[in-house]
MARSENU-407106 format. One line per 2 residues: number of its first residue (from 1); for each residue x, y, z of C-alpha. Coordinates in steps of 0.25 Angstrom, whole numbers, plus 2048, in hexadecimal, padded with zeros to 3 digits. Each point is the difference from the previous one (the first is absolute). Example, Ala and Ser with C-alpha at 12.3 -4.5 7.8 and 13.67 -1.06 7.14 Angstrom:
% residues 2
1> 831,7EE,81F ~ 806,80E,7FE
END
This chain:
% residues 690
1> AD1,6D0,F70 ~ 7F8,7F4,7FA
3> 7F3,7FE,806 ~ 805,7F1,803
5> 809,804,809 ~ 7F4,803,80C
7> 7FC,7F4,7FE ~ 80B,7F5,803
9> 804,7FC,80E ~ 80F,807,803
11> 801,7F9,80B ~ 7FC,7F3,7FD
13> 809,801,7F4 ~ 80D,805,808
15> 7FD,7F5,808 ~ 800,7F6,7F6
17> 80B,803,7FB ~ 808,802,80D
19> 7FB,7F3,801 ~ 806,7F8,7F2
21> 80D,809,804 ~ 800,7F8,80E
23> 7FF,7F3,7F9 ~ 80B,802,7F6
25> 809,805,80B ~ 7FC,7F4,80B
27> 804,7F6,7F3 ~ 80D,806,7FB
29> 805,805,80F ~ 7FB,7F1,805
31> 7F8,7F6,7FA ~ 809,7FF,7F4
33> 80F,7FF,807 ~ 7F8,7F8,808
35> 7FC,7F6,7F4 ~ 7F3,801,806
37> 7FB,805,7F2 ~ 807,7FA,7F3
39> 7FA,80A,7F5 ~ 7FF,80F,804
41> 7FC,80B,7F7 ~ 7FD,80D,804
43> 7F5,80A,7FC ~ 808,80B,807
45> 7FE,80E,7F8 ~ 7F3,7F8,7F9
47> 7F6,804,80C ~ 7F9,80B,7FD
49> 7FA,7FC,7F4 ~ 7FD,7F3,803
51> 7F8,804,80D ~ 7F8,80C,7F7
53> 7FE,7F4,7F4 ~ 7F9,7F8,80B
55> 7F7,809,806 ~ 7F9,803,7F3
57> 7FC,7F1,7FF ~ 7F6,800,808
59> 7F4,7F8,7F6 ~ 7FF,7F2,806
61> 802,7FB,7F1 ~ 80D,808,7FF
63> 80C,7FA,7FD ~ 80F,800,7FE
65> 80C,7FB,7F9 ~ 80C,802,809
67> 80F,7FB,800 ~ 80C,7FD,80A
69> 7FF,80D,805 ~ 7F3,802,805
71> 7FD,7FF,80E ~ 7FE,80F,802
73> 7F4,7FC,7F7 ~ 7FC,7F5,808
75> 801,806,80C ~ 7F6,80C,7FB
77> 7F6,7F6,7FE ~ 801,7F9,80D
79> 80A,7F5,7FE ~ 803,7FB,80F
81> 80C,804,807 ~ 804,7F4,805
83> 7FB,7F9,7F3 ~ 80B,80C,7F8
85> 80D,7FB,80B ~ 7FD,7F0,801
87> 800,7FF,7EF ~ 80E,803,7FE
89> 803,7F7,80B ~ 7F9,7F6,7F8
91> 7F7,7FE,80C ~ 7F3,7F6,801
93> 7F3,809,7FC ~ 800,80D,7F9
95> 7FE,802,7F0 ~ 808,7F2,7FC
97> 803,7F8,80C ~ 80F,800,7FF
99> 800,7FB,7F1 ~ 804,80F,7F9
101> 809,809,802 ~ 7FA,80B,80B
103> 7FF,80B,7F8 ~ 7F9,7F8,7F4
105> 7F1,804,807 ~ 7F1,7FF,7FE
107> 7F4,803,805 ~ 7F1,7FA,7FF
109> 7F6,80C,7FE ~ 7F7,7FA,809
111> 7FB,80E,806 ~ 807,80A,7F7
113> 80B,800,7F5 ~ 807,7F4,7FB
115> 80F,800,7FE ~ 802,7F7,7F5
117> 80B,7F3,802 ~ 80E,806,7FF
119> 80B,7FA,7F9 ~ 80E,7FF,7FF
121> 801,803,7F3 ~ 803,810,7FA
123> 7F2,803,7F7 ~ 7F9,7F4,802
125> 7F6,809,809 ~ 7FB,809,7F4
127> 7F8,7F6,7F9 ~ 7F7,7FB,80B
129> 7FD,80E,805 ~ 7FA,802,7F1
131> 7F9,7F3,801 ~ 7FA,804,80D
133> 7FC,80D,7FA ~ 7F8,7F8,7F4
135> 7FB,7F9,80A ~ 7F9,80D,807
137> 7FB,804,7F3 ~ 7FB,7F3,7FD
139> 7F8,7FD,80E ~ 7FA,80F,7FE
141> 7FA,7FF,7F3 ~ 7FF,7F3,7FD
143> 7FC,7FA,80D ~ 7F9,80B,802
145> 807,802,80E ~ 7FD,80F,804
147> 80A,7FD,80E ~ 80D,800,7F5
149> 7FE,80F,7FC ~ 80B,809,802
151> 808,7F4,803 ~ 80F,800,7FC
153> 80B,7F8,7FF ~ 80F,806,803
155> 80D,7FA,7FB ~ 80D,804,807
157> 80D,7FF,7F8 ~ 80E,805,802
159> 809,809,7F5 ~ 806,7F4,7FC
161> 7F2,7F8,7FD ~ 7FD,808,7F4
163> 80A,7FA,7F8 ~ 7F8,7F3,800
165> 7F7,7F7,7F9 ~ 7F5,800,80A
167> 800,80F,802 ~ 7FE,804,7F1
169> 7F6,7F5,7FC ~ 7F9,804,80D
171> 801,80F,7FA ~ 7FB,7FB,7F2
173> 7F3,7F8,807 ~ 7FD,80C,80A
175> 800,80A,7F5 ~ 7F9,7FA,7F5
177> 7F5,7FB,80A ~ 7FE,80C,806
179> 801,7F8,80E ~ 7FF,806,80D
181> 80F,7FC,806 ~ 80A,80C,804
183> 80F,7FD,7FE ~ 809,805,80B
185> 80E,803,7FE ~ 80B,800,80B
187> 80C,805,7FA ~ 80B,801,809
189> 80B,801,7F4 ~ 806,7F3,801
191> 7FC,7F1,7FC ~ 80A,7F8,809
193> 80D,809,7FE ~ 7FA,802,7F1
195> 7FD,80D,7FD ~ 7F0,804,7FC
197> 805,806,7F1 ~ 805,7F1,7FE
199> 7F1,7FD,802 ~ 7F9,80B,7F9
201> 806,80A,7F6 ~ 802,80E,808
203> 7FD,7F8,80C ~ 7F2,803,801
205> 7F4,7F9,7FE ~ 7F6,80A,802
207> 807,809,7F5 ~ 800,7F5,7F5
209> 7F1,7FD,802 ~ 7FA,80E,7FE
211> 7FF,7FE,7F3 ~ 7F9,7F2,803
213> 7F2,7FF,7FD ~ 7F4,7FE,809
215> 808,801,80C ~ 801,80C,808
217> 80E,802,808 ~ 804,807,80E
219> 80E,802,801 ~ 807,807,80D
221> 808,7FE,80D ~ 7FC,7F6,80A
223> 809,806,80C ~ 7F6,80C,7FF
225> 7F5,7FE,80A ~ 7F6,80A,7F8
227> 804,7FD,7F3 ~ 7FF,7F1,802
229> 7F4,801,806 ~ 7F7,806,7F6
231> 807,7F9,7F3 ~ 7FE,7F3,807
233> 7F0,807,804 ~ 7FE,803,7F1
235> 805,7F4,7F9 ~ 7F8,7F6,80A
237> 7F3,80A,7FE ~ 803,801,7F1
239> 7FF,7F0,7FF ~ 7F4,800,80A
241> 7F9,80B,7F7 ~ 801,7F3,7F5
243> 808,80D,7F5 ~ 80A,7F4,7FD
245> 80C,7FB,805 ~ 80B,805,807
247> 80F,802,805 ~ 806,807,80A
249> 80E,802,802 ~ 808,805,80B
251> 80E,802,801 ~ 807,7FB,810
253> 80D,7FD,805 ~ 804,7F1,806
255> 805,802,80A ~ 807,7F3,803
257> 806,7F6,7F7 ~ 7F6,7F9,7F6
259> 802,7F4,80A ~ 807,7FF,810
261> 80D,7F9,7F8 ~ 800,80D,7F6
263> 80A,80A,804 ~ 7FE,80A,7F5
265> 80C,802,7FD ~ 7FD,802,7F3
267> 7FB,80E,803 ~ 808,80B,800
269> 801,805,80F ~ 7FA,80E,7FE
271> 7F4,7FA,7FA ~ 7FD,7F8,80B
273> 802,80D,809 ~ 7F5,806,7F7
275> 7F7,7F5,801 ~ 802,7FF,80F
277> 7FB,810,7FF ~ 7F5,7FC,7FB
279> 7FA,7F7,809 ~ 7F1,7FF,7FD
281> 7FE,7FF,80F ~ 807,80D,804
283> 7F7,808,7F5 ~ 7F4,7FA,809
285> 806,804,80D ~ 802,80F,7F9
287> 7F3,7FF,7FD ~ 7FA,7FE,80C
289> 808,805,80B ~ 7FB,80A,806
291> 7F5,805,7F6 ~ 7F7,7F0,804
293> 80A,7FA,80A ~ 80A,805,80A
295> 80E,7FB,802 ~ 7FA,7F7,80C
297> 7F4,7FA,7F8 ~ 80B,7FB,7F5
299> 809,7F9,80A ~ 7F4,7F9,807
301> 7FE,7FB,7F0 ~ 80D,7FC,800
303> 802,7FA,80E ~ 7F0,7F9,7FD
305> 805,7FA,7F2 ~ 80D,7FB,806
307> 7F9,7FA,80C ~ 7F6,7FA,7F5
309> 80A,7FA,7FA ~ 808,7FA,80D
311> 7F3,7FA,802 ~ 7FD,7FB,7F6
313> 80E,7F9,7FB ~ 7FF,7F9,80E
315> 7F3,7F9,7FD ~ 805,7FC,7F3
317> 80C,7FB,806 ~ 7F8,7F8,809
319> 7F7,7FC,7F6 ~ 803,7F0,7FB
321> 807,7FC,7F5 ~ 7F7,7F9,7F4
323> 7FB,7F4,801 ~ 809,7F6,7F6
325> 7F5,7F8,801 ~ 7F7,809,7F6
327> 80D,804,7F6 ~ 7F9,7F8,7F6
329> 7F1,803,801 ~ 7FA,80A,7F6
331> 807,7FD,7F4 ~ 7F2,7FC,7FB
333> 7F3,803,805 ~ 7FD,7F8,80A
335> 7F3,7FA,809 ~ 7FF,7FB,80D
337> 7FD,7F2,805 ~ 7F3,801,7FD
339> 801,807,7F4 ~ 7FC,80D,802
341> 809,80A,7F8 ~ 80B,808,807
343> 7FD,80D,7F9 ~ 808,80B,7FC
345> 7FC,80E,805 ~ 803,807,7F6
347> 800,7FC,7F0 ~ 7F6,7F6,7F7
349> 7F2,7FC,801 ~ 801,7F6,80B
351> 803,80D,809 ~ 7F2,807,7FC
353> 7F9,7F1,802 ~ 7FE,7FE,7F1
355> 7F7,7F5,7FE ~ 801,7F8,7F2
357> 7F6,7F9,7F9 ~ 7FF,7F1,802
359> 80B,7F8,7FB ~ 802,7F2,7FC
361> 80B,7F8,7FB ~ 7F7,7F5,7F8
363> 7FE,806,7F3 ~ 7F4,802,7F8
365> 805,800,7F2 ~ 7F8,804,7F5
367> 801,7F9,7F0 ~ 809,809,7F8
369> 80F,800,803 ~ 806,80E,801
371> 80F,803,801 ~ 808,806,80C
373> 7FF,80F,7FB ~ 7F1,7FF,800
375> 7FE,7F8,80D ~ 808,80C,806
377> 7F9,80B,7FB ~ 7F3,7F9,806
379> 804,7FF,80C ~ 806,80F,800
381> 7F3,803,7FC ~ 7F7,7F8,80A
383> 809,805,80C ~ 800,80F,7FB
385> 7F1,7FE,7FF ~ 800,7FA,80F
387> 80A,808,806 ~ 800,80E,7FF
389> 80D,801,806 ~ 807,7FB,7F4
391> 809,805,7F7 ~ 806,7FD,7F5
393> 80A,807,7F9 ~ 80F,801,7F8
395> 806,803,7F4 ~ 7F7,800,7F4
397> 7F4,7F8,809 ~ 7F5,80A,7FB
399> 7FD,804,7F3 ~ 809,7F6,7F9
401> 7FD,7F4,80A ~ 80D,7FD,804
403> 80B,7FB,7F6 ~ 7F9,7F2,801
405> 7F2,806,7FF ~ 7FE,7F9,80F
407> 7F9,80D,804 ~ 7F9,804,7F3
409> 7F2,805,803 ~ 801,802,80F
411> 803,80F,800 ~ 7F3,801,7F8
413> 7F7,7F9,80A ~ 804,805,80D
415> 807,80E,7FD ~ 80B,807,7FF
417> 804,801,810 ~ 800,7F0,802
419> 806,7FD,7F3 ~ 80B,809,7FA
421> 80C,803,7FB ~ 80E,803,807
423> 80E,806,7FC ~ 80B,7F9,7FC
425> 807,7FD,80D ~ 7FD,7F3,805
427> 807,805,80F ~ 7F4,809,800
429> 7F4,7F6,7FC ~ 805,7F7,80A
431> 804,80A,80C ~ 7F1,807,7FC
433> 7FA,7F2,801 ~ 806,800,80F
435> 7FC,80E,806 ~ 7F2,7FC,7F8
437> 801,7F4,807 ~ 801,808,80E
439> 7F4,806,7FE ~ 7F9,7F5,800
441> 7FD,7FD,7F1 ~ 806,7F5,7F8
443> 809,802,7F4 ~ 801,7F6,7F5
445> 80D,807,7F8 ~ 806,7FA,7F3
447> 80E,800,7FE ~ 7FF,7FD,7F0
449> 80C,7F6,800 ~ 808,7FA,80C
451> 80E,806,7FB ~ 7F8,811,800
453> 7FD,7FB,810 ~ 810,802,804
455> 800,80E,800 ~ 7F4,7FF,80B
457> 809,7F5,809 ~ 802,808,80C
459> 7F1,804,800 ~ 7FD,7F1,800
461> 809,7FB,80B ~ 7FB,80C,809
463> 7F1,7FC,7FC ~ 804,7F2,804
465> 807,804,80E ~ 7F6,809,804
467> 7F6,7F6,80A ~ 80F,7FB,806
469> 807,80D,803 ~ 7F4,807,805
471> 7FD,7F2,809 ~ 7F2,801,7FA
473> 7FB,80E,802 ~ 800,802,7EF
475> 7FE,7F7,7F4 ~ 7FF,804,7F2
477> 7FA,7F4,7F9 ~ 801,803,7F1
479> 7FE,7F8,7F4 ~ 80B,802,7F4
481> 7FC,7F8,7F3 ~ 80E,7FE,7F8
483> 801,7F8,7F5 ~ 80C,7FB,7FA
485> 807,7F2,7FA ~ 803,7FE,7F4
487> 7F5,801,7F4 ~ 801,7FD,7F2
489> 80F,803,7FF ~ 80A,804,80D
491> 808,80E,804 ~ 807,804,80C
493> 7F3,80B,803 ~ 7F4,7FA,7FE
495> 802,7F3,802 ~ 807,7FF,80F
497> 7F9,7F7,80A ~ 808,800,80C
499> 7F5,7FE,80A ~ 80B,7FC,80A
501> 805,80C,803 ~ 7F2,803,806
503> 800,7F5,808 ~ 809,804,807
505> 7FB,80F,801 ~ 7FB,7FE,810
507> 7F1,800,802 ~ 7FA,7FE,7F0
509> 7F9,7F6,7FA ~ 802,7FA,7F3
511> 7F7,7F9,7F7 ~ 802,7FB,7F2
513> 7F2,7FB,7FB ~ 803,7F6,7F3
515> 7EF,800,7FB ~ 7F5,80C,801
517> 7FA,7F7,809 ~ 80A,803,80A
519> 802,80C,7FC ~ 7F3,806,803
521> 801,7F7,80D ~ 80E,804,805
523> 7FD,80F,7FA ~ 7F4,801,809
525> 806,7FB,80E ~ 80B,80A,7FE
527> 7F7,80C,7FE ~ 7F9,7F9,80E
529> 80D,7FF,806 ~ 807,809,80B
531> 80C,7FC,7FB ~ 807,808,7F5
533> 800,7F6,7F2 ~ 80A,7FE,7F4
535> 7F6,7FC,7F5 ~ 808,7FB,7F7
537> 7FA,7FF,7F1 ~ 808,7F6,7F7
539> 800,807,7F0 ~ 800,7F1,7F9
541> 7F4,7FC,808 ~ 7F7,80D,7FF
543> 7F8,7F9,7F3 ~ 806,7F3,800
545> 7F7,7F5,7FD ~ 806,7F8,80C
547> 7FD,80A,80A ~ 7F2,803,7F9
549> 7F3,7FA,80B ~ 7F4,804,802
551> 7FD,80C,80A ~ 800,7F9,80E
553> 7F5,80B,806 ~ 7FF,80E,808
555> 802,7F8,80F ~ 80A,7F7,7FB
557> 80E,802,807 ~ 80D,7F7,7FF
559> 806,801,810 ~ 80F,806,7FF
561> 80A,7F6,803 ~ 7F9,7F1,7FA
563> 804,7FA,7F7 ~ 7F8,7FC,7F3
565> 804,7EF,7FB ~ 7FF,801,7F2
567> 801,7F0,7FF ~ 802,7F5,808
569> 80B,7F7,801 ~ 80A,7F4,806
571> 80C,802,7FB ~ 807,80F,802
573> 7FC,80D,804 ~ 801,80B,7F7
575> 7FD,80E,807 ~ 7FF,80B,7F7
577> 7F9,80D,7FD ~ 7FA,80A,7F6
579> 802,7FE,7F1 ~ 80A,7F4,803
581> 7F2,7F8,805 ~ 7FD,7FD,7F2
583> 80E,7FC,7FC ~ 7FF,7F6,80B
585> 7F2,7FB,7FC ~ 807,7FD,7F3
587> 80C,7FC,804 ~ 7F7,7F4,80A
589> 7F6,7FE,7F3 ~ 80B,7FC,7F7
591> 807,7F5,809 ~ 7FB,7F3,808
593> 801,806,80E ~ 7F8,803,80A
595> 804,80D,806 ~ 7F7,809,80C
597> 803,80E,7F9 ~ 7FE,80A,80B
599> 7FB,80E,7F9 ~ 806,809,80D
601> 7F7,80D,7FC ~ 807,807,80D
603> 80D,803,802 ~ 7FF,807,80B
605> 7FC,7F9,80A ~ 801,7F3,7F9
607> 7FA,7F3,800 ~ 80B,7F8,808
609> 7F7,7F5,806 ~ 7FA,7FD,7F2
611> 80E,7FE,7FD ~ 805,7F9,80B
613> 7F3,7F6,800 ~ 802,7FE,7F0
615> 80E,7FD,802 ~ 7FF,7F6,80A
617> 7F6,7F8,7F7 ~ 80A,802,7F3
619> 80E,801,806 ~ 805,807,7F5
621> 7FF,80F,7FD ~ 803,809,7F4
623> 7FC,811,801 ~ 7FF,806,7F4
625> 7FF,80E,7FF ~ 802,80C,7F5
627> 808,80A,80A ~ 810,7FE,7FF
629> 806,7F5,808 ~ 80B,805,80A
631> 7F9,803,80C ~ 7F1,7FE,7F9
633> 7F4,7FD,808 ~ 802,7F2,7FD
635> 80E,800,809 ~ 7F6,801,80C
637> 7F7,7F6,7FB ~ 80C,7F8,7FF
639> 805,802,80E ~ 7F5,7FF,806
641> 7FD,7F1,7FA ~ 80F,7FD,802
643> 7FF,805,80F ~ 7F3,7FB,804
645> 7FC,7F4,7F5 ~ 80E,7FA,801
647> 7FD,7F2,804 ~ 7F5,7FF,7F4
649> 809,804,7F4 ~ 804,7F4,7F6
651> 806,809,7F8 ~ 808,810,7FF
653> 7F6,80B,802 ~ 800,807,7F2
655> 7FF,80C,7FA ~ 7FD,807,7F0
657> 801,80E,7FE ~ 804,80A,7FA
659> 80F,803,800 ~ 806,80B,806
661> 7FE,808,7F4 ~ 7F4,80A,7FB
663> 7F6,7FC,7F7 ~ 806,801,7F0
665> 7F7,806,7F7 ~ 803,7F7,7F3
667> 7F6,7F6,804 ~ 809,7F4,7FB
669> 808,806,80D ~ 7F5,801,809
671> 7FE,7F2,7FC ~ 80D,7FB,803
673> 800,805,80F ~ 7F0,7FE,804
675> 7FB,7F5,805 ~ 7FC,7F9,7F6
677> 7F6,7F4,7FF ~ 80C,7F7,7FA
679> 808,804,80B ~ 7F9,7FE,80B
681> 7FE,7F1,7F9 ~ 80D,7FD,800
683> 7FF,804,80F ~ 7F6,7F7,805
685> 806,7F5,7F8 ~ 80D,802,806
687> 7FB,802,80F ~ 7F4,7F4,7FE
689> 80C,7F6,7FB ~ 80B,804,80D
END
């Protein structure tokens, strides 16, 4: 018999599991006829594993990836009882406040093991749990942080999960890395009603990886007490020993539907009689009774875990609903009334009281004139140089200097491990840039054009969401650089601007600087920020001669959210932003008007009383952006002037943009739908003579 076996707590583990068996029967016998819990998924026939997972993490810098089915997890690493029954009730308090569903969980390591920000999503977990494992290896060699050795990160996924994105680009990061992060399997045969060879050829994962290099592979049955125990044993001590990364795979029955509503019916009946014999939790009771317990020690278990559970789902019961009052709070960091920071506990550099250099927003310009892409590169430089938390990475960032040579000669200087390369998956640059950012490190992750960042969308909502649905217990503040616009000629690909769409992503901020000076400004408060940052890099303005100033300093900072006034002016207001700034300057320069040209550089947040006050002086208001116009970010400008400027308006709120088209790439095309100087001309002519 493995040695491991002496070692683990029998009891503790029966009890646990007793335990998570008690809460799923207390919910489907009760709670959920009861509509007292809205969402119920069971993790009946997942316990044995779980609990054995969680009693090998047990270094405070641990941590783990989990999913929808977790809580026997969460409960091995001291997840409150009452904390476990009032979440699916959506009660005050606990791990979201009432604001996700009750089996989404978390948990701050504050004295042991973290469990990473669950989501709602299938594979969304996996590439988070790689970045937290970077972020181990990057606080014990290059911060020189002896406390993060041995340290892991775990990853929990289902059969189903590694048919997705996140899993295999998570697999390709682990592995070609060599980081310290140990894949766990649940298979249980079925995704849904969808049967695991659908998801896998032959059905199983840990088959089709052995011939997969730099990962070594642990494959058995999870309803076995002594077998689980020493795979899981060896995988977590394989990791620990720092010989690579690795998966485990273990094969258990569900025993209940994938959710309460889920009858099964899908499955044939003898199969479900089959999986009802093989109930992970008899195995234990054969186990240990009468060899370690007698009859009469395993029903006091029982009658202790259902009393437990009584308990506890009274007290939760009890507890009081969430405050409405607070829904709204922590979308966005946020500070108190005296403007202390209200800070996270786990995730970003404001959790490890970071302190920055001095900042300021004066600039201290030298002579010479430099263009946006060098004014980036400076300030990467500068805050790489300050900070050695950064890092700076993506696609072709490192020995080539990115595809606009933004980063040329930063790999160089500060190394290989703050500077580098990634593979070609932009769902793992950006969910690495979150489990990095977890860590306490910040990321500055390139996407190289603002189409490539679709693929990596339910990485960036989550990202955003994170501080909301965790009710500020985890942030990931993350910088992602994306250029985009269009260039010397269109296309559909490189070309997309589309900022809107991350305005309304909850909980990002946006800015589109127009010059280097703003640039380096706006660059630098989001690389200061706790709040995750679109960066967004416009391609006809990289080496413009318009956007060309001269650097504005290594203290110089632009404050997220104001306005730059580019002129000033009585007669209309135009609002605009990025490359269409110099099309509006011309525009104002070739006609006898005199307009107040509001240079928004933010989008998210925006401006709005620089708007509002500038509009009330003009009384006439015309937004021009590149982005298409149906639902645009000018369409809020519009209605917020419209709603709340009313009263001042001599003439209809208008707007130029691009029509609800792509880019074309015949640059006759492109010309024919941009905004254009001419157009916007005609524009003010028009709205200046109503």
């Amino acid at each position: 018999m493995p040695e491991v076996i002496s070692s683990i707590d029998w009891s503790w583990l029966a009890k646990l599991m007793l335990t998570s068996r008690a809460m799923d029967d207390k919910e489907e016998n009760e709670l959920v006829p009861n509509k007292d819990v809205l969402y119920q998924f069971s993790a009946r026939g997942h316990e044995l594993g779980q609990i054995l997972l969680g009693s090998q993490l047990t270094h405070k810098h641990d941590a783990a990836s989990a999913y929808y089915r977790s809580r026997p997890l969460m409960l091995s690493l001291g997840l409150d009882l009452e904390d476990a029954m009032a979440a699916p009730m959506a009660k005050s308090g606990g791990y979201s406040d009432g604001r996700d569903i009750g089996v989404v969980c978390n948990k701050p390591g504050i004295d042991g093991p973290t469990v990473l920000p669950m989501a709602g999503d299938v594979g969304s977990q996996y590439t988070p749990a790689v970045g937290w494992a970077q972020g181990i290896q990057y606080h014990q060699n290059e911060l020189d942080e002896e406390e993060y050795e041995r340290a892991i990160s775990v990853v929990l996924g289902g059969e189903g999960s590694v048919a997705t994105n996140g899993f295999w680009s998570a697999l390709t990061i682990a592995t070609t890395q060599d980081l310290p992060v140990l894949f766990y399997i649940e298979d249980n045969g079925y995704g849904i009603s969808v049967p695991g060879e659908f998801q896998t050829p032959g059905g199983n994962i840990a088959k089709n990886l052995y011939s997969f290099k730099n990962i070594r592979i642990f494959d058995g049955d999870g309803t076995d007490p002594v077998e689980a125990a020493d795979l899981i044993s060896q995988s977590v001590n394989y990791v620990r020993d720092r010989k690579g990364p690795a998966l485990v795979h273990l094969t258990m029955p569900r025993l209940n539907g994938h959710s309460y509503q889920d009858n099964q019916a899908y499955k044939p009946e003898d199969l479900i009689e089959e999986e009802q014999q093989n109930d992970p939790l008899d195995h234990v009771k054969t186990f240990l009774v009468p060899d370690q317990l007698s009859d009469d020690d395993w029903e006091e278990l029982e009658k202790q875990a259902d009393e437990d559970i009584e308990e506890a789902a009274k007290a939760a019961l009890s507890r009081p609903e969430p405050d409405p009052r607070k829904t709204e709070r922590y979308a966005f960091s946020e500070t108190d009334s005296d403007g202390k920071l209200d800070i996270q506990l786990v995730g970003g550099l404001a959790s490890s009281d970071h302190t920055f250099p001095e900042s300021s927003e004066t600039p201290s310009p030298g002579k010479q004139r430099i263009n946006i892409v060098e004014a980036i590169r400076k300030t990467l430089d500068y805050e790489l140089e300050m900070n050695p938390k950064l890092m700076v990475f993506g696609e072709d960032v490192a020995a080539k200097g990115g595809v606009h040579a933004v980063t040329m000669g930063l790999q160089t200087k500060h190394g290989e491990s703050r500077v580098f390369d990634t593979s070609l998956s932009e769902e793992g640059i950006i969910g690495r840039s979150v489990g990095l950012a977890y860590s306490g490190l910040m990321p500055v992750a390139e996407i190289q054009f603002r189409k490539y960042a679709d693929p990596a969308t339910e990485q960036l909502n989550n990202c955003g969401t994170i501080r909301w649905r965790t009710a500020n217990q985890f942030a990931a503040p993350i910088v992602v650089r994306m250029p985009g616009g269009f260039a010397k000629c269109g296309d559909p690909w490189h070309s997309l601007s589309n900022e809107v769409f991350f305005a309304h992503a909850v909980g990002w901020q946006i800015v589109m600087p127009s010059n280097a000076q703003d640039a380096a400004g706006l660059l630098r408060s989001a690389m200061r920020s706790n709040n995750p940052t679109i960066f967004f890099e416009h391609r006809n303005l990289l080496d413009a001669k318009y956007a060309r100033k001269p650097y504005p300093g290594d203290d110089f900072v632009v404050p997220i959210g104001k306005a730059n006034k580019l002129q000033e002016g009585e007669d209309l207001t135009i609002v605009t932003w990025g490359a269409m700034c110099e099309q509006v300057e011309s525009a104002v320069d070739e006609l006898d008007v005199s307009a107040d040209i509001l240079d928004l550089r933010s989008i998210m947040p925006w401006d709005k009383e620089a708007v509002l006050q500038s509009v009330q002086k003009t009384n006439r208001c015309l937004i021009v952006h590149e982005d298409t116009q149906t639902a645009g970010f000018g369409a809020e400008i519009s209605a917020v002037l419209s709603q709340e400027a009313f009263k001042y308006l001599d003439a209809p709120i208008e707007r130029l943009t691009m029509p609800d088209i792509p880019v074309p790439y015949n640059v006759e095309l492109m010309d024919s739908v941009l905004p254009t100087s001419e157009k916007i001309m005609d524009k003010i002519e028009a709205l200046v003579a109503f």
